[in-house]
N, C-alpha and C positions, 0 to 999 in steps of 0.2 A: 504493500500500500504506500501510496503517497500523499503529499500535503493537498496535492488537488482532486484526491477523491473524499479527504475528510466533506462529510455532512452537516451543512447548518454552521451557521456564526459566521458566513463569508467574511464581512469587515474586518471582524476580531483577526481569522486567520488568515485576511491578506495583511493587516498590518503586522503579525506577528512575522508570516516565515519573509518578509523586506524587509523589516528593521531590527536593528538591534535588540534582541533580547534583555531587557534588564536583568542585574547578577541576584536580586529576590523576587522571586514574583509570587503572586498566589491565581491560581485559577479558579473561582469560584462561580458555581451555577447547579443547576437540577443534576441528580443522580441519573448517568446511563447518558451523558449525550456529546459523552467524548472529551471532555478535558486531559483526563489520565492521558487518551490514547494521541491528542495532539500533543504534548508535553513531550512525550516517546517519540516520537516525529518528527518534532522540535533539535530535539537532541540527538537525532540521527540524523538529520540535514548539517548541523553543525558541525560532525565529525565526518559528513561522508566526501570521501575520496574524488568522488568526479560529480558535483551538483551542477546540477544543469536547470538554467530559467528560475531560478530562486527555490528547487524544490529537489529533493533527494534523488540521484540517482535510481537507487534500489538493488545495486548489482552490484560497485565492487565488497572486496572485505569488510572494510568498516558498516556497511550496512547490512549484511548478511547476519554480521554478530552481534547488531543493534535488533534485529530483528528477531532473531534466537534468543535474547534475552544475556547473552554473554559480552557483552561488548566491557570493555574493563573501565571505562571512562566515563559510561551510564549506570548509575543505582536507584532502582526502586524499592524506595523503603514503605513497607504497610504493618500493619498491625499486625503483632503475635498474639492471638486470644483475641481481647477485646479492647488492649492499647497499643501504644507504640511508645517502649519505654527508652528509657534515659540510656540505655549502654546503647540501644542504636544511633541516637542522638551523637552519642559520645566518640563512637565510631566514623560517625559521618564529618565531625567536628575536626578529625583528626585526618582521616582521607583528605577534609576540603584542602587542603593545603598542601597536598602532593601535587606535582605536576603530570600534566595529564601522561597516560602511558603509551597511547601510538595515535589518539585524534590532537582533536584544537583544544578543547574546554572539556573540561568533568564535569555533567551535571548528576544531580542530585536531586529525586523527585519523590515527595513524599505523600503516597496515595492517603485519602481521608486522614489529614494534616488535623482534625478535631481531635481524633482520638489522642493525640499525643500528652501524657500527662504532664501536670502542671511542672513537675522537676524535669522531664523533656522538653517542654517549651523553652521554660526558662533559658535550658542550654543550650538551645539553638541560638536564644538574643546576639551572640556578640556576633558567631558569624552570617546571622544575613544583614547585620549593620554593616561588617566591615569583610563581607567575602572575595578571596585572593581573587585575583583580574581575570585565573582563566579557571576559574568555580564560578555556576552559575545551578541556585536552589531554588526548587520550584512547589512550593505546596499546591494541592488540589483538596478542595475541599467543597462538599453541597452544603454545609453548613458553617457557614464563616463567621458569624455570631457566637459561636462557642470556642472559634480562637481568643487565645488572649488578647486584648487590646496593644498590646508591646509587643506582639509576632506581626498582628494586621499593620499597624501603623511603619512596621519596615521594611514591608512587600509593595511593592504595584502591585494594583491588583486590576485585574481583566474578566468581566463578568461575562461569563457564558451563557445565552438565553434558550429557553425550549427552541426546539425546532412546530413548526407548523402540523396538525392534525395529517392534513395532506402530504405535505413530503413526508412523513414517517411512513403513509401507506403506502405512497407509490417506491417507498425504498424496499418498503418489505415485500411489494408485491413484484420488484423488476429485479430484487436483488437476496435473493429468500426464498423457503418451499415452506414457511411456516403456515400453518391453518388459522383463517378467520383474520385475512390482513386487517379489516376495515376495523374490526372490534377491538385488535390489540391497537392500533391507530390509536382509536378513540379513548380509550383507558390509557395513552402511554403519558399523557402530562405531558409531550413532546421531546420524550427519551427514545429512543431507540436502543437502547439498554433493560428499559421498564419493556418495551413493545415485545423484545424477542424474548426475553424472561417471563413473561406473562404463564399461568395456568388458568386457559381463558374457563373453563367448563367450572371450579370450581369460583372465580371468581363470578359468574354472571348467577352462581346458584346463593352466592352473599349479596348480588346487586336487587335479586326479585326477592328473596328476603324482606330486605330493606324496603324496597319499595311495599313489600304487604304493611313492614308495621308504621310505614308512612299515611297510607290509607287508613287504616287502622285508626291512626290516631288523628289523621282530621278529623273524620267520621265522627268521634268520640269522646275525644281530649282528655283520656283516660288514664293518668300514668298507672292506675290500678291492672290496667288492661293490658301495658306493657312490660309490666312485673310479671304477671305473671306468664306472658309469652316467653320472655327468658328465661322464667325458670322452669320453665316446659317444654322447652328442645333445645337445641346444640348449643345455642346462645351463653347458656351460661358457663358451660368449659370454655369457650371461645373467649370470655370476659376478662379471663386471670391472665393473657396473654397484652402486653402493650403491643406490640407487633399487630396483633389481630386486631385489635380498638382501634388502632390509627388506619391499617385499612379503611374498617368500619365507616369512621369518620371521613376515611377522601370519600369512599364512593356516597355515602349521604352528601358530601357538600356537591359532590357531580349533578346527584337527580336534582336537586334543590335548584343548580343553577340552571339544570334543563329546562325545568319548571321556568325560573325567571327569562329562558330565555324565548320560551314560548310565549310568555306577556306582552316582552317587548318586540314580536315577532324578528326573531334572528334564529330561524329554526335552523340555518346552515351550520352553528355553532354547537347542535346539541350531541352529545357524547351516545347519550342510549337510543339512537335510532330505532333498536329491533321492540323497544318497550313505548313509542311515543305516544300509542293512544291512549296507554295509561295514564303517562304524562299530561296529558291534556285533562282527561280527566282533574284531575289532582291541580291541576293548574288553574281550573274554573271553580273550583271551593278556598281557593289559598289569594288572602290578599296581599301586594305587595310589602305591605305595614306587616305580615304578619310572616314574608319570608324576609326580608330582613333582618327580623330578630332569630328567625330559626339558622340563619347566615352565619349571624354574631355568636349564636349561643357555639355553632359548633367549632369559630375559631377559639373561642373558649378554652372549651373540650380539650382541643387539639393543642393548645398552649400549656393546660395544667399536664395531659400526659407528659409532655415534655419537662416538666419539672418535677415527675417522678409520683403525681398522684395514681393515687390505684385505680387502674384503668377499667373497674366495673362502675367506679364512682364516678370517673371524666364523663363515658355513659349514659348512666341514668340520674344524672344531673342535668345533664342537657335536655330529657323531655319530664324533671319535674318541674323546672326553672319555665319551661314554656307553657305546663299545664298551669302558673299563677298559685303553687303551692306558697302559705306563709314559710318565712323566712326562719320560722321557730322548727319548720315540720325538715325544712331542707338540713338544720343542722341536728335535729335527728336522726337523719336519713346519712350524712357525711358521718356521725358518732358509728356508724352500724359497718360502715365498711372503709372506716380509716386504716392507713398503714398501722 
């Protein structure tokens, strides 16, 4: 592969592979839509032996073992377990300042740069302030907000944007034998990472789910009603999992914004096409004033998982907050399934 068959971000990637790379960068954007794999790219045009038209070869030595993952002058660092601790850090800190072994530059790329703990950040600080002239360090990360503020503020950073509904299908359908291009499209958030990972048969059996107990509760406005639906089928195993609630919660905020966008007719935007009459349904009992708040409550949701609340709580908070329960009953209901 080369830098012009990378997908999506044109600007970002013409201004990267003509200009100067700076020696810290951060790449940050959605999971699945290439940062890691331009990064890799990056640092294989830089070392490679005969570049032609601003873009890698592909053929001599240097990019053969840029591509094999052996190149001695490229490392990608990621997580062991579920960090990326200090002795990689330390390692890296210590490599930076060799000189390269048979390219131009040593880079150094550290995939999902969040995880790295706080005594690995830290240890990074001095060299991406002051890295040797032919060291050049690159975090990627989808979540840049949980780097430290002292790692972000000594990177350029280069924000990578979803790619389009559309070019995700027509890549997978001209460039792929996967099943069900338009649905994995539609659900990819504009990854093409999310799109070909997709398990589309068990996700569309959590999207109609959802969609019953959304009916369900226009209908009714019953959090009684959707108590006990979870605690009468799969739902409630599914609840102890944070993994599984934040699904939960993208595909609820999907039909939600189907719904809205059936209002404001822009039905070419809507994600669940194969479900729209539903939607429509569900769209002529739902007033805007009332998705709005059902909008709000789920960036909510999706905010406290993130800070480690119990994810049966993120939940069913979100439809007893909308059913108008007092404020005495919600902290009840938080007493019963706090950490």
């Amino acid at each position: 592969m080369q830098i012009k068959d990378f997908i999506g971000n044109e600007r970002l990637v013409s201004l990267l592979r003509g200009g100067r790379l700076p020696q810290s960068s951060l790449f940050a954007g959605p999971q699945g839509i290439g940062k890691r794999t331009l990064a890799l790219l990056l640092a294989q045009m830089a070392n490679c032996k005969q570049p032609e038209e601003d873009d890698l070869c592909g053929k001599c030595r240097s990019c053969a073992r840029a591509r094999s993952g052996n190149h001695p002058d490229i490392r990608l660092i990621r997580a062991e377990g579920a960090t990326i601790k200090i002795d990689a850090i330390r390692q890296l800190n210590q490599e930076a300042h060799y000189r390269p072994y048979e390219g131009f530059l040593r880079f150094f790329i550290i995939d999902e740069a969040e995880r790295m703990t706080e005594e690995a950040a830290n240890s990074l600080l001095k060299n991406l302030e002051e890295p040797p002239d032919t060291t050049r360090i690159i975090l990627v990360s989808a979540y840049p907000q949980r780097l430290l503020p002292t790692i972000r503020s000594r990177c350029q950073t280069f924000s990578f944007l979803p790619l389009s509904v559309l070019k995700v299908q027509s890549y997978l359908e001209e460039r792929t034998a996967v099943d069900r291009p338009e649905i994995r499209a539609g659900f990819s958030g504009g990854s093409l990472g999310v799109a070909l990972a997709l398990e589309v048969e068990p996700l569309l059996e959590s999207r109609d789910l959802l969609l019953e107990i959304l009916e369900e509760w226009i209908n009714h406005r019953s959090f009684h009603r959707l108590y006990e639906r979870i605690e009468g089928n799969q739902l409630r195993a599914r609840m102890k999992s944070r993994d599984s609630v934040q699904e939960l919660l993208q595909l609820l905020q999907m039909i939600l914004f189907d719904i809205y966008y059936l209002q404001v007719e822009t039905e070419e935007r809507i994600v669940n096409r194969d479900r729209i009459e539903s939607l429509k349904e569900i769209a002529l009992k739902v007033p805007l004033s009332l998705l709005r708040s059902f909008l709000q409550q789920v960036a909510l949701a999706q905010r406290d998982l993130e800070q480690y609340v119990n994810p049966l709580m993120c939940f069913e908070t979100l439809w007893l907050t909308l059913s108008g329960k007092p404020s005495k009953k919600i902290t009840s209901f938080e007493s019963r399934f706090s950490l």
